[in-house]
MARPAPA-716321 format. One line per field, with one value per atom (N, C-alpha, C, CB): residue number from 1; atom name; x, y, z. Coordinates in Angstrom, 1 decimal. Glycine has a CB too. Example, Ala and Ser with C-alpha at 12.3 -4.5 7.8 and 13.67 -1.06 7.14 Angstrom:
% residues 2
n: [1_1_1_1_2_2_2_2] $
atom: [N_CA_C_CB_N_CA_C_CB] $
east: [13.2_12.3_13.2_11.3_12.8_13.7_12.9_14.1] $
north: [-5.7_-4.5_-3.3_-4.5_-2.2_-1.1_0.0_-0.6] $
up: [7.8_7.8_7.8_9.0_7.1_7.1_7.9_5.7] $
***
This chain:
% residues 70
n: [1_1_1_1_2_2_2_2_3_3_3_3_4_4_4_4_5_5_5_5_6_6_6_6_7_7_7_7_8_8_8_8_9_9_9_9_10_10_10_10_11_11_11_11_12_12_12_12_13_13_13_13_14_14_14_14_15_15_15_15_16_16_16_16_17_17_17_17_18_18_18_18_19_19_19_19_20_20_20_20_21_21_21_21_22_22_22_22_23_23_23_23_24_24_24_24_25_25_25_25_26_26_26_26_27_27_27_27_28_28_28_28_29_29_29_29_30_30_30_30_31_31_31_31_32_32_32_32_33_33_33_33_34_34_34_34_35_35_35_35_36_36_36_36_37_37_37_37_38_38_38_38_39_39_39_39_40_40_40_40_41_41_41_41_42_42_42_42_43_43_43_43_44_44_44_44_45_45_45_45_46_46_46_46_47_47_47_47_48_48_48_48_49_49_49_49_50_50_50_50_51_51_51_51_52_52_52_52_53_53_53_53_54_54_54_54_55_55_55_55_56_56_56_56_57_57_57_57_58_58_58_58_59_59_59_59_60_60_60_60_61_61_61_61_62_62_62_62_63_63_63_63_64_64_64_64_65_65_65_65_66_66_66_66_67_67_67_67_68_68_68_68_69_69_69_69_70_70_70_70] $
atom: [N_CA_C_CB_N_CA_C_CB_N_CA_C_CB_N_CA_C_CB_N_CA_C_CB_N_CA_C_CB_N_CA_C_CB_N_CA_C_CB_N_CA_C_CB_N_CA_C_CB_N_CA_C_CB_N_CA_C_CB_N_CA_C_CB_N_CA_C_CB_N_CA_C_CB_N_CA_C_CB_N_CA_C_CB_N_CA_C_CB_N_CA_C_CB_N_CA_C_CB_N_CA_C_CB_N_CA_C_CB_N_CA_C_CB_N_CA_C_CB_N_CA_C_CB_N_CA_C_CB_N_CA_C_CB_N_CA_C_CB_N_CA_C_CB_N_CA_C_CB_N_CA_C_CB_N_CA_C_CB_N_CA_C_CB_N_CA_C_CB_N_CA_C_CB_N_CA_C_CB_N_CA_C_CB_N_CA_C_CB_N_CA_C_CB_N_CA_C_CB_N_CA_C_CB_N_CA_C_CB_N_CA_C_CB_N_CA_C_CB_N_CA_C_CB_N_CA_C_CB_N_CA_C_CB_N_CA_C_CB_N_CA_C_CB_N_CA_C_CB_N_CA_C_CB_N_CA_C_CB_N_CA_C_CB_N_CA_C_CB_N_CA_C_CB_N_CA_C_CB_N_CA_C_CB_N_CA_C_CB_N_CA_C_CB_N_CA_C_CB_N_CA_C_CB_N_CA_C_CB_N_CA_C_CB_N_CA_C_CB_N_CA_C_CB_N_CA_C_CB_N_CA_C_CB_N_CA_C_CB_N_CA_C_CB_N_CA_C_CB] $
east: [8.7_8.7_7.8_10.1_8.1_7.4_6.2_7.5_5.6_4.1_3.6_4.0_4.1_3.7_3.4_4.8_4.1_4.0_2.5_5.2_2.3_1.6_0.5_2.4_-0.3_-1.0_-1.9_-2.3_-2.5_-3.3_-4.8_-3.1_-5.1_-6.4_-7.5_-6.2_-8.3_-9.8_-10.4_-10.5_-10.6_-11.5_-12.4_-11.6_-13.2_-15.0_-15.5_-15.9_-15.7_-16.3_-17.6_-14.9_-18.3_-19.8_-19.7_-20.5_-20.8_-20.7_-20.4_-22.5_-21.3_-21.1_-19.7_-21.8_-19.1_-17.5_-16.8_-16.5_-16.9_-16.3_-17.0_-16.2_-17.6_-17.8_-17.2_-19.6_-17.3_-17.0_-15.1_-17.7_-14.3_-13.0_-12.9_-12.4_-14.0_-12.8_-13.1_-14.2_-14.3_-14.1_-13.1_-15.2_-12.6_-11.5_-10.6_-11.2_-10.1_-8.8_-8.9_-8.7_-10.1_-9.9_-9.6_-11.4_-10.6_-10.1_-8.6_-10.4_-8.0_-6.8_-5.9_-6.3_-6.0_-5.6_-4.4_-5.2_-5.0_-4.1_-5.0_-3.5_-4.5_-4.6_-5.1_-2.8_-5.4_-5.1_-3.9_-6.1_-3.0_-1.9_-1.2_-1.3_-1.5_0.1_-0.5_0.4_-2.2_-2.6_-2.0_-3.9_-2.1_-1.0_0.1_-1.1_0.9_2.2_2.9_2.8_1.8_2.1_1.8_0.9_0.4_-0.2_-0.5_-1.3_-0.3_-0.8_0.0_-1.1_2.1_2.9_2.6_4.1_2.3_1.9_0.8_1.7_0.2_-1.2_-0.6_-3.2_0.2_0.8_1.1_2.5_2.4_3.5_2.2_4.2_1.2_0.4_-0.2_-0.9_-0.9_-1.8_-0.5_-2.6_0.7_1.7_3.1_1.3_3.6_5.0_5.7_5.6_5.8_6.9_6.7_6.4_5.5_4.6_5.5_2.5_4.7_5.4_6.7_5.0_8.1_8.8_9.7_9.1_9.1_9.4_8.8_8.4_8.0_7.8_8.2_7.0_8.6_9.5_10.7_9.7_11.3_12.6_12.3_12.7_11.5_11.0_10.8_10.2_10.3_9.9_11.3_8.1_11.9_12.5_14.0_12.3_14.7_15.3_16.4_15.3_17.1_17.6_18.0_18.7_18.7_19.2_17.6_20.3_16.8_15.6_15.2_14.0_15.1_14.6_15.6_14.4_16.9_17.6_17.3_18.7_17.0_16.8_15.3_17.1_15.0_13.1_13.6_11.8_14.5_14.6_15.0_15.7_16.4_17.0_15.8_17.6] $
north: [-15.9_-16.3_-15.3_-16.4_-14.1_-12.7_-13.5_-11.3_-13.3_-13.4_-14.8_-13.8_-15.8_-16.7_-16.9_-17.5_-15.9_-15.3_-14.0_-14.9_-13.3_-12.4_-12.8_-11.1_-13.7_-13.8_-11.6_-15.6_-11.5_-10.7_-11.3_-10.1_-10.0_-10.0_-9.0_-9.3_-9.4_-8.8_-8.7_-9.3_-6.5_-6.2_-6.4_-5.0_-5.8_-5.9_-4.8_-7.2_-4.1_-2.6_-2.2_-1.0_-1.5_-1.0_-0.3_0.1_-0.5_0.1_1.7_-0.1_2.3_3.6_4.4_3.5_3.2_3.9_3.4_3.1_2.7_2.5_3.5_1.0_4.0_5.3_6.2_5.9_6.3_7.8_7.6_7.9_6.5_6.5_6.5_5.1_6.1_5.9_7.9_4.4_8.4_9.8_10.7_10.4_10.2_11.3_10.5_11.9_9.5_9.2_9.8_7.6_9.8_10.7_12.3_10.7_12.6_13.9_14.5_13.6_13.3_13.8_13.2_13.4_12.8_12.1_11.2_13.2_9.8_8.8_7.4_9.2_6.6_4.7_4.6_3.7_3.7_3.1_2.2_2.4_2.0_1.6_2.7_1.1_3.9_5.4_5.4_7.1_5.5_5.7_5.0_5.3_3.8_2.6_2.4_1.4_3.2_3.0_4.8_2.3_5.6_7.0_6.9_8.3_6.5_6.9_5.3_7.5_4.7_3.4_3.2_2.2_3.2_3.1_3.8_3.2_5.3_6.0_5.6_7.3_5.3_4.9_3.3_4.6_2.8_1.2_1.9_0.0_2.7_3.8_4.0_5.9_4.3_5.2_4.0_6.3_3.1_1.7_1.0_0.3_0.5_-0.6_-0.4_-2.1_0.8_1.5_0.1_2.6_-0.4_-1.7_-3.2_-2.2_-3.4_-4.5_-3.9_-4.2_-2.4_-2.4_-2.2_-1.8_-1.8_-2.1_-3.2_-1.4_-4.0_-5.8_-6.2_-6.8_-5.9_-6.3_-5.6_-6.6_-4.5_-4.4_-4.8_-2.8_-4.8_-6.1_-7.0_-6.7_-7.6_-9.1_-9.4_-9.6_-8.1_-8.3_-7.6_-7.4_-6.5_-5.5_-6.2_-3.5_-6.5_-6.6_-5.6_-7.2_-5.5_-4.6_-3.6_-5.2_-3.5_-2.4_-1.0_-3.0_-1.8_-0.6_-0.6_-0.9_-1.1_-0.7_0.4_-2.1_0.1_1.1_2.6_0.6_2.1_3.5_4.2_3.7_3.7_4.0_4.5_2.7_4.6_4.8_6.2_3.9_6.6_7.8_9.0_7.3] $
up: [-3.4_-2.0_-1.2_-1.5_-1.2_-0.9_-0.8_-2.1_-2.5_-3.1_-2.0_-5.2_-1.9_-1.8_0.4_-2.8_1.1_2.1_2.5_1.9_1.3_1.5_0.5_1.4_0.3_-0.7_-0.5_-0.4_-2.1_-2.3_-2.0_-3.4_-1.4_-0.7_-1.8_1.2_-2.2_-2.8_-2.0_-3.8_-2.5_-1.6_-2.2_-1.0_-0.9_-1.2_-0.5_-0.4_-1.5_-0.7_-1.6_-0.7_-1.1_-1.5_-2.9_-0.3_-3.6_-5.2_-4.7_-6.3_-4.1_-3.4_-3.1_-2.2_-2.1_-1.9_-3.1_-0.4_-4.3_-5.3_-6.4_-5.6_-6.4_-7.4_-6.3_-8.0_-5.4_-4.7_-5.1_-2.5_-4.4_-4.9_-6.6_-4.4_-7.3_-9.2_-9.4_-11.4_-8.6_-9.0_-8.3_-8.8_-6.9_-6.6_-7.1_-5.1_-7.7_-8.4_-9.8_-8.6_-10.1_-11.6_-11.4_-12.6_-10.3_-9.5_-9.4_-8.2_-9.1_-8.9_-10.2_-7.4_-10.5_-12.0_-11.6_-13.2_-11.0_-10.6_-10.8_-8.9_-10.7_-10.8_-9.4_-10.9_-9.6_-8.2_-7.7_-7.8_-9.0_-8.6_-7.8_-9.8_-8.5_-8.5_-7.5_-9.5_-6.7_-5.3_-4.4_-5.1_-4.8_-3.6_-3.6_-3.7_-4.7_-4.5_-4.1_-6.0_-4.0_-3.6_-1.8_-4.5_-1.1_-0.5_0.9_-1.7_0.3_1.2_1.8_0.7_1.5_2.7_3.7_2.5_3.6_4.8_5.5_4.6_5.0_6.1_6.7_4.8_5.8_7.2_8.2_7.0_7.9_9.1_10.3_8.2_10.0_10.8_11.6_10.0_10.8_11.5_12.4_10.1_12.2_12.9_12.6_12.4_12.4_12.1_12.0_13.4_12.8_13.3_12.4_15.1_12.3_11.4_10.1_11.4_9.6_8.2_7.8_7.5_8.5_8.2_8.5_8.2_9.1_9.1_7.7_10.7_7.0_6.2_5.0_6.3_5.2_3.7_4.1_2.9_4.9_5.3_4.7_6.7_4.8_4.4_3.6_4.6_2.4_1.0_0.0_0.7_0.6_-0.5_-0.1_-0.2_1.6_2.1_2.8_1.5_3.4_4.4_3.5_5.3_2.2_1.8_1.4_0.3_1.3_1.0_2.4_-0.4_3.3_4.7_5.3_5.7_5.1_5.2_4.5_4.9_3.0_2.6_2.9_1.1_3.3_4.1_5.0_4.8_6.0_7.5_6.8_8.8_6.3_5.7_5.7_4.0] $
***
């Protein structure tokens, strides 16, 4: 239901910013999954605080929005 609410979006970003990111991910020795699942909730918090935890409400449901607030 989630998935089907939030389709995934493909980026499109320049060959340039995609060498410069696969080298600081090797840099730091992460995915870009472990990146997005370390690093990307903080940058929602920062862009629409309110936006993203309506939506992990929406996706995880109240007991993990609860433990986000904690």
């Amino acid at each position: 239901m989630a998935k089907a609410n939030n389709p995934r979006l493909q980026a499109q970003v320049t060959p340039e910013l995609k060498e410069i990111t696969d080298k600081m991910l090797e840099h730091v020795e992460m995915s870009q999954a472990q990146f997005f699942e370390r690093y990307l909730p903080t940058l929602f918090l920062a862009i629409d605080k309110e936006k993203y935890l309506e939506l992990v409400q929406e996706v995880y449901g109240e007991k993990e929005l609860e433990k986000l607030l904690k």
